[in-house]
C-alpha positions in Angstrom: 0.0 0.0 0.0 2.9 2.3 -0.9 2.2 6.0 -1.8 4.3 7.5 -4.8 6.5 10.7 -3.7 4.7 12.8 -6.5 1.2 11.9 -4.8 0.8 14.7 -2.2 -0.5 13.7 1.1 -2.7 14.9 3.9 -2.1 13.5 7.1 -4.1 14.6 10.2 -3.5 14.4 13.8 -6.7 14.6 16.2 -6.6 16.0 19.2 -8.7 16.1 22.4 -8.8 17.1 25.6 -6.3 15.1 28.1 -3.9 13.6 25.6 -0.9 12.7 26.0 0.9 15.2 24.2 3.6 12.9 23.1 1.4 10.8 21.7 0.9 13.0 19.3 4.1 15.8 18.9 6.5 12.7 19.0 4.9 11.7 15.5 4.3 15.3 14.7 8.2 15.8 14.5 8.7 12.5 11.9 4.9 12.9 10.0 5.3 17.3 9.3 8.2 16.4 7.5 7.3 13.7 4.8 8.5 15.5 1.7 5.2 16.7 -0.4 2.3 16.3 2.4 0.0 18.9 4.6 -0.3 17.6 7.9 -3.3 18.5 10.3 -3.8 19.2 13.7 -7.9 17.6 13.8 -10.4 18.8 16.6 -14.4 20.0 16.8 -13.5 23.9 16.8 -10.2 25.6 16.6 -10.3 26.2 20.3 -7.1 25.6 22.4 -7.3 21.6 23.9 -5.0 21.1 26.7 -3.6 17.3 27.1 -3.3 15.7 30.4 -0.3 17.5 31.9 -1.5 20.9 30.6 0.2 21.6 27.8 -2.0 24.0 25.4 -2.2 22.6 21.6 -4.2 25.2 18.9 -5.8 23.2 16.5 -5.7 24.3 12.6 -8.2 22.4 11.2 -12.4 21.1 12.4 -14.0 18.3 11.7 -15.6 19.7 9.6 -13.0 21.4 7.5 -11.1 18.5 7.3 -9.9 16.9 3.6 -10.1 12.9 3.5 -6.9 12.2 4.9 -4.2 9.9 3.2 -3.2 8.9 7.7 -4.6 9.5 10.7 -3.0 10.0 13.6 -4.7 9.3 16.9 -3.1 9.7 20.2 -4.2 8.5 23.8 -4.2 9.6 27.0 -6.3 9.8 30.6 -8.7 11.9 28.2 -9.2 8.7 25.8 -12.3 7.5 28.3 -14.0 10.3 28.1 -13.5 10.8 24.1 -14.6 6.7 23.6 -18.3 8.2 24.5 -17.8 11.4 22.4 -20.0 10.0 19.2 -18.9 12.9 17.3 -15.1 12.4 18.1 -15.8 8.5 17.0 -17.8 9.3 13.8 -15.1 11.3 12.7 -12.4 8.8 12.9 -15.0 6.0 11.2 -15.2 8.3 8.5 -11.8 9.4 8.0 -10.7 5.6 8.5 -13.0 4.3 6.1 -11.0 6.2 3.3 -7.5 6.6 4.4 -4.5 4.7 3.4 -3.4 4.4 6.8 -4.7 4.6 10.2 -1.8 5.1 13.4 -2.6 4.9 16.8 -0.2 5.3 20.1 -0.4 4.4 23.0 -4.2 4.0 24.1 -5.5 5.5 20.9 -5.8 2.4 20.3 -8.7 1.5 22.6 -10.3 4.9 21.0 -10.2 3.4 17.9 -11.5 0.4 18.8 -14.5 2.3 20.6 -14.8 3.2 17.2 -15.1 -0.2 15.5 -11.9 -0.3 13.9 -10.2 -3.3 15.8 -12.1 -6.2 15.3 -9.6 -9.2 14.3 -6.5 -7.3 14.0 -3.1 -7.4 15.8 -2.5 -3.8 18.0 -0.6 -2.7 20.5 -1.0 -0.5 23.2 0.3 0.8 26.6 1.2 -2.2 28.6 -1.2 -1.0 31.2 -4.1 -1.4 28.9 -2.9 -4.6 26.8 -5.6 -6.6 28.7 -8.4 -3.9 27.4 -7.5 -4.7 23.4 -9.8 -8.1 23.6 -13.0 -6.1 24.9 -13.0 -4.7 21.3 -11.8 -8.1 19.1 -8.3 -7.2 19.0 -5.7 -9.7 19.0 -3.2 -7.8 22.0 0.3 -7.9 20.3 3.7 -6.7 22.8 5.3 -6.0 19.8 6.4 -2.0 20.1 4.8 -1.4 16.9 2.6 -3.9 15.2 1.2 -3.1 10.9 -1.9 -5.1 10.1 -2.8 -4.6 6.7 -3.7 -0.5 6.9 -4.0 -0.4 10.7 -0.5 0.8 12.1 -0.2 0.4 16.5 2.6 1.6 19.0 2.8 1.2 22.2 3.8 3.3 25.1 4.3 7.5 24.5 7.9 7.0 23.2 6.8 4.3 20.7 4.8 6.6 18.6 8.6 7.8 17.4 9.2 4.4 15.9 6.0 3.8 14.8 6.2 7.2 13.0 9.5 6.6 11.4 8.2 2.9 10.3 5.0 4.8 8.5 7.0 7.5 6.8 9.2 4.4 5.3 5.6 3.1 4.1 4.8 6.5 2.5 8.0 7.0 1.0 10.7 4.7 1.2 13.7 3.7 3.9 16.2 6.0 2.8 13.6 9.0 3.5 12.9 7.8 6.7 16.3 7.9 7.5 16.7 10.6 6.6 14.2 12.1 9.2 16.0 9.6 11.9 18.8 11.7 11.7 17.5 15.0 11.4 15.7 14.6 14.5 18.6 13.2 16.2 16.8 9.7 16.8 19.2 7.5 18.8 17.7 6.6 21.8 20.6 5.9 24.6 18.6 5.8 28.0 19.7 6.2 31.2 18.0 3.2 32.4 16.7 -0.1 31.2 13.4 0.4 32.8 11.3 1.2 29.5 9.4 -2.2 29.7 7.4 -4.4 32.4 9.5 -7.4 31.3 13.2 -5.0 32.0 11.7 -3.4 35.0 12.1 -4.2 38.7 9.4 -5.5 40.9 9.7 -2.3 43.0 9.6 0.0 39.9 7.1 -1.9 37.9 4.9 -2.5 40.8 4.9 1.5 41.4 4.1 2.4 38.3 1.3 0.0 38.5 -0.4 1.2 41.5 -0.2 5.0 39.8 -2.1 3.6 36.3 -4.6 1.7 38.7 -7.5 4.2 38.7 -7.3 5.3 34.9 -6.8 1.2 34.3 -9.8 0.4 35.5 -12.1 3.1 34.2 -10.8 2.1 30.7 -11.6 -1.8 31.4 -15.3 -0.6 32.2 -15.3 1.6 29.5 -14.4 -1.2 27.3 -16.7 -3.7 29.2 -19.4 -1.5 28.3 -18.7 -1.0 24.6 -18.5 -5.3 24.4 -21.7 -5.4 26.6 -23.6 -3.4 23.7 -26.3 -5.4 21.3 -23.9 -6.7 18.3 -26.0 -4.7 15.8 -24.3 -1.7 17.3 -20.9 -3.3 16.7 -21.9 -4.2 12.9 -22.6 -0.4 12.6 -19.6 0.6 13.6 
């Protein structure tokens, strides 16, 4: 599903209140610079959304403005619970989805697309806090840090979305451009600590980090409860 470098592109980011802002600027810094594209920042009104920690974003472009997009990006976050009822929020990624080339989630965008119908029978990842969520909505959980089924692109955790955005731009338009973008941005992660994984961590770091994810866990596994407890006729609309 390779795009030709003379085919311009439009690729879209959405955003919503309480994001994680990495979720989205970490691909912003690989997916703005794919030679020949427009890239848009997505949301209801062109009022300022602040993510999760804060942070103020400005969107560019409504819903209703918006072209039909060659990728969309959709990020998580605590505010992905809230947005999985948001039937405006999820009509808008159906509809976008059911013409792009690509569709890329990080982190727990993932369960918001599947609130939107879009995971049924594929491989995705997610944040290892939510990997035990995917099923609620037919997906088949993958640990992989970024999984590609068929148009359907998943990364994990926050910092995944860089690889994941690095492995779509090679989609779009070749390795050597995506390397390109590697080394622009400077891409060579050297971390201070081998703690970026439950199976790396400690029992005293992992369990900690746990215990903090333990509210927002559980209101996304009834969140996800309810969209599986919900007559299958609503599914097949989806």
């Amino acid at each position: 599903m390779k795009v030709q470098n003379h085919t311009h592109l439009k690729i879209g980011g959405l955003i919503y209140p309480d994001m994680d802002q990495c979720d989205f600027t970490g691909p912003f810094e690989a997916l703005s610079r794919v030679p020949n594209s427009t890239f848009y920042t997505l949301w209801k009104d062109r009022h300022v959304v602040k993510d999760m920690r804060g942070l103020k974003i400005m969107p560019d472009t409504t819903f209703a403005e918006a072209p039909q997009l060659d990728v969309l990006l959709i990020p998580g976050g605590y505010g992905q619970v809230d947005a999985a009822t948001d039937e405006e929020l999820l009509s808008f990624i159906r509809s976008q989805a059911s013409g792009a080339s690509y569709v890329y989630s990080v982190c727990t965008g993932a369960l918001l697309c599947g609130a939107a119908g879009l995971l049924k029978g594929r491989r995705v990842t997610t944040h290892w806090t939510a990997m035990h969520v995917l099923p609620y909505y037919g997906a088949l959980p993958s640990h992989e840090r970024v999984v590609i089924d068929d148009n359907f692109i998943s990364a994990g955790g926050v910092t995944s979305g860089i690889d994941g955005s690095l492995k779509l731009v090679s989609l779009l338009r070749g390795d050597e451009v995506a390397q390109e973008l590697q080394l622009y941005m400077a891409y060579d992660p050297q971390p201070p600590f081998d703690m970026g994984s439950p199976e790396k961590a400690s029992a005293q770091v992992l369990n900690t980090v746990a215990a903090r994810a333990f509210e927002i866990t559980e209101r996304r596994l009834a969140s996800a409860r309810k969209y599986a407890e919900m007559p299958l006729i609503s599914h097949e609309n989806d």
